[in-house]
C-alpha angles and dihedrals in degrees: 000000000000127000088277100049094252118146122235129213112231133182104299095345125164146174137195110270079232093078103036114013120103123268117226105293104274135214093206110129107237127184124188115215107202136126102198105094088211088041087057097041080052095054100035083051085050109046077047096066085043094060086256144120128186139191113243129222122175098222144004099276096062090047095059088047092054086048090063095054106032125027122228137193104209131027122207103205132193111205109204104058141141123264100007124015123228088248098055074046097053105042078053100054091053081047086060098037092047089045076047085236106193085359089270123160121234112296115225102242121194124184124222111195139161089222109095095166133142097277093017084108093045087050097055094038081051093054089050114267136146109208138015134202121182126226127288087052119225118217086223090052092049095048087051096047088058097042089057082062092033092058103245125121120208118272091024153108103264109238097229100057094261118151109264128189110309094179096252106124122204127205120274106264116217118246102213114195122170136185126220116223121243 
């Protein structure tokens, strides 16, 4: 994987469809909450090659705006943000779930942060997420993060009906991200 988490294809590379292959197209509401533009083309190719899509926003105020007006199941949430960081987010979309704020259940958040330091985790489990991937952030992490929301366990039929892992492996397909020069 690159900096950015992205795989590379390399000669006669493969990789269990477990860890990479889509999981039955899902109906699951999902927002990224990142304010990196290549961050957010990393993830959404990501969740792509998943079965999922997801609705962006560049920091935790917005999030909390686009919460309001669409409900979600899961939250992909940067931690370190303008304006408002995933953690302050975060502690404010539990505020609005616990005051049953729109009559919504409990969203799955799972935070997505470059700190991968002893108590990051803690941190993050303290604010009142779920979940938590480091950065770079690795396709197979991220699969296992949402099917802890999805209701599947590893190795293991998924509760749902989803298509699990059936041993056939596909190739690794290459993640291309370019940067336009300013």
């Amino acid at each position: 994987a690159d900096a950015l988490g992205a795989e590379r294809a390399t000669a006669g590379a493969t990789t269990t469809e477990s860890s990479t292959a889509p999981l039955e197209p899902h109906k699951g509401r999902i927002l990224l909450a990142e304010d990196n533009t290549i961050n957010q083309d990393v993830a959404l190719g990501q969740l792509e090659r998943l079965g999922y899509t997801a609705d962006v926003v560049s920091n935790g105020r917005e999030a909390l705006e686009v919460i309001e007006r669409k409900p979600y199941d899961i939250i992909l949430m940067d931690c370190m943000m303008p304006e408002m960081d995933g953690y302050e987010a975060t502690k404010k979309i539990r505020d609005l779930e616990r005051q049953n704020v729109n009559s919504r259940r409990r969203m799955h958040i799972i935070a997505m942060t470059a700190n991968a330091m002893l108590g990051d985790r803690d941190k993050c489990i303290a604010s009142g997420m779920d979940d938590y991937v480091s950065k770079p952030v690795q396709i197979a992490e991220l699969r296992k993060a949402i099917e802890k929301w999805n209701g599947t366990v590893a190795g293991r039929a998924p509760l749902n009906g989803a298509n699990g892992s059936n041993g056939k492996t596909i190739p690794v397909v290459p993640l291309k991200v370019e940067v336009a020069s300013v």
